[in-house]
C-alpha angles and dihedrals in degrees: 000000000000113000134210111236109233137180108257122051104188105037100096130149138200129240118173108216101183115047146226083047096202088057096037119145099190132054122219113222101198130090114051093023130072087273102069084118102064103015102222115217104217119198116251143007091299115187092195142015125180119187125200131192136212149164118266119223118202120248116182095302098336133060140240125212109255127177123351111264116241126227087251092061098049094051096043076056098046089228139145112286133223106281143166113204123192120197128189127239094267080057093250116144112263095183137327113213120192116206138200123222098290091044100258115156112260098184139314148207117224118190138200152198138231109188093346092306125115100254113159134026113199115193109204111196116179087359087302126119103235107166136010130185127217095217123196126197140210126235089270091057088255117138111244100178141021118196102187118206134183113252109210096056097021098233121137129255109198142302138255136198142181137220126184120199119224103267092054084234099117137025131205122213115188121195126197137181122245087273091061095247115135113257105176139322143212128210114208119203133211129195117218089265086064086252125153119237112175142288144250132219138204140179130237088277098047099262125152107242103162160302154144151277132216142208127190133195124239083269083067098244127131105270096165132041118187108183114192127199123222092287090055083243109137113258093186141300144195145247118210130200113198142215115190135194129223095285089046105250110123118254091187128030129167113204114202107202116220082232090070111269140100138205133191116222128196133203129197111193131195118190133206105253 
């Protein structure tokens, strides 16, 4: 749940984890929503998921939840923030709406389809369409390229694009300016399970400038984060104790920082029948 700040906010890409995806049994919960970064596979064809964070207060050698966390807190943290993310039924992101404490809409991503590919992004900020993305799609349905423009004159930001090597274990997102020079890149692994495992990122001239490591239970759900700065030295992670509910997504999860805190977080799920 905790998230590495980086340097760019609208550049995402999308990587489908479960296929078919018209007969996918499983959701992933990543671009578009506060975990791009470490792309979640939900059980089941779910329609909804809301997410709400609070502190955690310690109890003998557990924790209770305490007060609501605000918007403020989370961010200071750089930690995930209050959502609430709607799929449709081929388990392709709708919106994505981040809230603050009451609930009030931050920002949101809203997404759409052109014959029944993904094929625009548009990023709303204050009630104002900042940014939108032209996305094209491979034959799988898959998004192989992102070109970002600012909305209110129209002029483009930069471009995106996504390679994937034989094997499907890594994948290779290469980002260039508006006048088509490399500016960085991230490779994103994958274990045999289909698994993320973390990311690396480098700068226009190959350098290493980040990224992070990840752990999962025998449920298959992320139980360590290890986030490294450009000198692959840790910054910080994270440890997660889960509560799941009958489909096997957790529906309550404490994260304990290696900085010292801790927050509850809680999940409301509605599934497609």
């Amino acid at each position: 749940m905790k998230k590495l700040v980086y340097l760019f906010l609208v550049v995402v890409f999308a990587v489908t984890s479960c296929k078919n995806k018209k007969q996918a049994e499983c959701t992933v919960l990543g671009d578009y929503t506060p975990y791009s970064w470490y792309k979640e596979k939900l059980n089941g064809k779910v329609e909804k998921v809301i997410e709400t964070n609070y502190w955690a207060i310690p109890e003998g050698e557990s924790y209770i939840k305490g007060e609501k966390m605000t918007r403020k807190e989370l961010d200071s943290l750089g930690y995930t923030g209050d959502f609430e993310a709607t799929f449709d039924t081929d388990g392709d992101l709708v919106s994505c709406v981040i809230m603050d404490e009451n609930k009030k809409e931050v920002y949101k991503w809203e997404l759409s389809k052109e014959n029944s590919m993904l094929a625009r992004a548009n990023y709303t900020y204050n009630d104002t369409l900042r940014i939108y993305q032209k996305l094209k799609c491979d034959e799988n349905g898959d998004i192989k390229e992102v070109t970002d423009f600012r909305a209110e004159v129209d002029t483009m930001i930069d471009r995106g694009t996504i390679e994937r090597n034989t094997r499907g274990d890594t994948i290779i997102y290469q980002i260039f300016n508006n006048n088509e020079e490399p500016t960085y890149k991230l490779l994103s692994f994958y274990n045999d399970l289909k698994q993320f495992i973390g990311y690396q990122a480098y700068d226009k001239d190959g350098n290493y400038s980040g990224g992070n490591e990840l752990k999962y239970d025998n449920l298959g759900k992320i139980s360590e984060i290890t986030f490294y700065d450009k000198d692959k030295k840790t910054v910080t992670g994270n440890n997660f104790i889960n509560e799941y509910d009958s489909k096997g997504n957790w529906v309550k999860i404490i994260c304990k920082d290696k900085k010292g805190f801790a927050i509850i977080g809680e999940r409301v799920y509605k599934y497609f029948e």
